[in-house]
Structure formats: structure tokens, C-alpha cells
N, C-alpha and C positions, 0 to 999 in steps of 0.2 A: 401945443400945450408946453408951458415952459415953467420948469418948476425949480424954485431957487434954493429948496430949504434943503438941508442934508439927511435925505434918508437914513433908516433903521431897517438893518439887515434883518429879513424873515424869512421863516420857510412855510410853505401849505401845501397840505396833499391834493395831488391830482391823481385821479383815476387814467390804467392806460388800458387803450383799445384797438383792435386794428381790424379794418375793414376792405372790401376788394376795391379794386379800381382798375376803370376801362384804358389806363394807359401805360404807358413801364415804368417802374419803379425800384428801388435799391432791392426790396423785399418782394419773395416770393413763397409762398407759402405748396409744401409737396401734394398734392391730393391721392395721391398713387402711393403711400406708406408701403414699400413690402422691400421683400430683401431681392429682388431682381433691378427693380426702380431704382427705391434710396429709402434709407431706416432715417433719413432726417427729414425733421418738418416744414424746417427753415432753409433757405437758400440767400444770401445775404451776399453782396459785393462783388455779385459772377456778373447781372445784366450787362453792366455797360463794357464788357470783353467778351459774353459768348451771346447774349438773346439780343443785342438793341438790334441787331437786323434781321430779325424773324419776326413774322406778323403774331401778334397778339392771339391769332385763332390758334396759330400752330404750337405755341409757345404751351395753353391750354390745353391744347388736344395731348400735347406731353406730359401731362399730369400736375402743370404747374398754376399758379393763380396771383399775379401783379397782389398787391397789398399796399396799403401806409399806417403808420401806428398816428394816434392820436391821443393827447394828452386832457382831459376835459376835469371841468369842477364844477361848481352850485354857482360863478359868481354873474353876475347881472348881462343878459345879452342885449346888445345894443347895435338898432339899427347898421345893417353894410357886414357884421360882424358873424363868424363863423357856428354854427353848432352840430351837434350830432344828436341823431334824433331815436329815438326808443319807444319797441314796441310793447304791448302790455305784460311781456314776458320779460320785458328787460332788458332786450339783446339788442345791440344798437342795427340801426336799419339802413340809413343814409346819414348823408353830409347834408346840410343847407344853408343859405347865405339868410340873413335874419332881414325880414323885407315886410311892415309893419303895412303899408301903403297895399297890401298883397294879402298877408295873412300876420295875424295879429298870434297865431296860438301859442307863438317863445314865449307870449309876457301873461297870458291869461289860464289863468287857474280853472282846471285841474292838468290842462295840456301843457302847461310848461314844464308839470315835472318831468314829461318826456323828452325833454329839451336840455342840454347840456353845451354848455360853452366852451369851444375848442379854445385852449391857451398853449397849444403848441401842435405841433405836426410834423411828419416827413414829404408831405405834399409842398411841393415849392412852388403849385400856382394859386395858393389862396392868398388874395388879397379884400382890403376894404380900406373906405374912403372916411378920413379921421379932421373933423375940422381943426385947426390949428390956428388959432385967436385972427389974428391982424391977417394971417400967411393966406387965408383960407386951408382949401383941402391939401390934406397930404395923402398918397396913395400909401399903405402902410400893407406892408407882408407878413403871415398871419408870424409869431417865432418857431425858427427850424430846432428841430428835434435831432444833435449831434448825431455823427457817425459812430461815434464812441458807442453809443446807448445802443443805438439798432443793431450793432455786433452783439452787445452783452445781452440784447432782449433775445437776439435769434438762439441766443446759444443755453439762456436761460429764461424766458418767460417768466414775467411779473405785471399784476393787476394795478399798480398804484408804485406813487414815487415822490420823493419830495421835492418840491422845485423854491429856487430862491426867488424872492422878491424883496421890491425899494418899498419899504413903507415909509410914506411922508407924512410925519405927524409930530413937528415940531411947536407948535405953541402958537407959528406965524399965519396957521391958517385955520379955520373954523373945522370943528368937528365933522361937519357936513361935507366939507371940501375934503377931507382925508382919505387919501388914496393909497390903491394898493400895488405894483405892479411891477411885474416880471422881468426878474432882474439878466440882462441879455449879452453875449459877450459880441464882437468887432464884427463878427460873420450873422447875425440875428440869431445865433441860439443860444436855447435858457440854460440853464445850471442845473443839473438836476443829482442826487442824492438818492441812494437806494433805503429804502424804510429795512431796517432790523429790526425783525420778530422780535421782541422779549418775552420771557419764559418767566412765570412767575410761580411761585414754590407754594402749598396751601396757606404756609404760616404769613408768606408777604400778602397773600391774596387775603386771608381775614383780617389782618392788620389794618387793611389799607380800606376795608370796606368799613370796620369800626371809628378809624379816624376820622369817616366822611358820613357815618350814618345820621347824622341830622339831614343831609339830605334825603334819603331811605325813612326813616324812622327814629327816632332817639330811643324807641325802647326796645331797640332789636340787643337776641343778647348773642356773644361772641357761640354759643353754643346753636343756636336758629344761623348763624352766617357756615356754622360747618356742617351742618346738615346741609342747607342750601346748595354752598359749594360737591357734596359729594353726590347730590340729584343729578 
């Protein structure tokens, strides 16, 4: 895919999540919380100096468990392409490669809402196969998820994040053609931005619902929006 037009810098939340995996990994998650063990949950940047030469059973039998975070959003899963998959409780369950020839349930309603498309990871063996006009296929790697973040997650845990994307939507190409997508630096990882809470005070919080209540109601009155808010 070759795209000529000059993108428009965006950002969109992605949800983050981190699930086990049967091989080693930068992240280790402690199972054994107590103060003889370790009072930390995370273990982060020790593997590849103290565990790559311990077998995976013993590693666990230590009280510890391989991980990878995963970064997923609502957007369109498409054949070869990665997602993470949820059970009726929510909690994500596995990894799956999106294989329509096999199982169609990513695209078909009500199961695809259990379905979620990976747009980033600390796994560096997911790949899928991306045709590329004239080129045919290119083998394409799903984008890595910095070192940077995987310190700042072990150390502070967070469900969601912002990541940049190229939106192509210059004039030169039809509405239908307009794309969105992940904006990536020299090494394949994304850009990502921590979401900051904001705190809103009751008077901005009725303000803000009055300026907007034609969508609500046009005859709510600022007295119904402060009641509401103290429910």
C-alpha cells in the first residue's frame, strides 16, 4: 500500500492488557506476593541476565509467570491479522490469528464483540501477511510496544493509552478510501501518550451538561442536572 497524500496527525485510545505466554518474555508477573518472596508484582528487564537459561517449568515453580501486554481497540479485524479474544465476563482469554476460511466469529455478530484487534504488543513473533498492490504480499510484524512503556507499566499499571496515528484524509482520495493508521517510529514501535484523568468540579460538570442538553432534553433544568449529579 502506497500512500502519497500527507497525513493528519491523530490520536485514539487503546485499551491495555496483559496475558500469560508459554515462552520468555521481558515481563514477568510475581505469583508468590509476600515479604520472604517479593512485595513486587512486576519483574521487568531481569530475563534476558538472570531466567533465559532456566526452563520455563522452574522459572514458574518460582513463583513467577512469562507475560506480554497487548494494546487492542474496536477497529476492523482483517483476515492474517491479530486479536484478543473475551470471555462473557470480559477478561480476555487468548491471542488468535483471524483465519475467516476456518472461523468466521471476529466479523459475525454477536461473537465479534468478543473479539478485539491487537494494534500493538510486546510479542515480537506476531506477524501477518498484507497484500501490497503490484509488490504482492509483504510479511508485516504486528507494531512493538517500547521498552520505555513496559518499565512505566511494571512500575505503574494502566488500562488504556493514547497512541498516535497517520490519518489520510486529504481531498485526494474518496471518503471510503480514508485511512487510519499507527503512527510508528525506525524500530516498529508506536507512539504512545499516557490518558490524564481530569477532575471536573460540580459547577463545570452542570455547565457542561446544560450547554449540551439538547442532546439529553431541552427541558431539563439546571436544578434536575444538580440533583442528578449528587445521586
Amino acid at each position: 500500500m502506497v500512500l502519497k497524500q500527507k497525513p493528519i496527525k491523530m490520536k485514539k485510545r487503546a485499551k491495555v492488557h496483559l496475558l500469560p505466554t508459554d515462552k520468555a518474555s521481558d515481563i514477568l508477573v510475581n505469583t508468590y506476593i509476600n515479604e520472604t518472596h517479593s512485595t513486587s508484582k512486576f519483574v521487568v528487564g531481569v530475563t534476558k541476565d538472570t531466567l533465559d537459561q532456566i526452563p520455563i517449568e522452574e522459572v514458574e515453580l518460582r513463583g513467577y509467570k512469562y507475560q506480554h501486554l497487548y494494546f487492542i481497540n474496536d477497529e476492523e479485524i482483517k483476515d492474517e491479522e491479530w486479536f484478543v479474544q473475551f470471555n462473557n465476563a470480559n477478561e480476555p482469554v487468548d491471542v488468535r490469528q483471524a483465519d475467516s476460511s476456518k472461523l468466521n466469529d471476529f466479523r459475525e455478530y454477536p461473537y465479534n464483540k468478543f473479539c478485539k484487534k491487537i494494534i500493538a504488543t510486546t510479542d515480537p513473533e506476531l506477524y501477518y501477511k498484507q497484500q501490497n498492490g503490484h509488490l504482492g504480499q509483504a510479511i508485516i510484524q504486528v507494531p512493538q510496544i517500547p521498552q520505555s512503556f513496559i518499565e512505566s507499566y511494571c512500575k505503574k499499571p494502566v488500562d488504556k493509552v493514547m497512541v498516535e496515528y497517520d490519518y489520510y484524509a486529504d481531498g485526494k482520495i474518496s471518503i471510503l478510501d480514508r485511512i487510519m493508521i499507527p503512527k510508528l517510529t525506525s524500530n516498529n514501535e508506536i507512539i504512545i501518550h499516557h490518558i490524564e484523568e481530569k477532575m471536573y468540579s460540580e459547577t463545570e460538570l452542570i455547565q457542561f451538561v446544560l450547554d449540551n442538553r439538547f442532546r439529553i432534553d431541552s427541558d431539563t433544568t439546571r436544578q434536575e442536572i444538580t440533583n442528578w449529579i449528587k445521586k
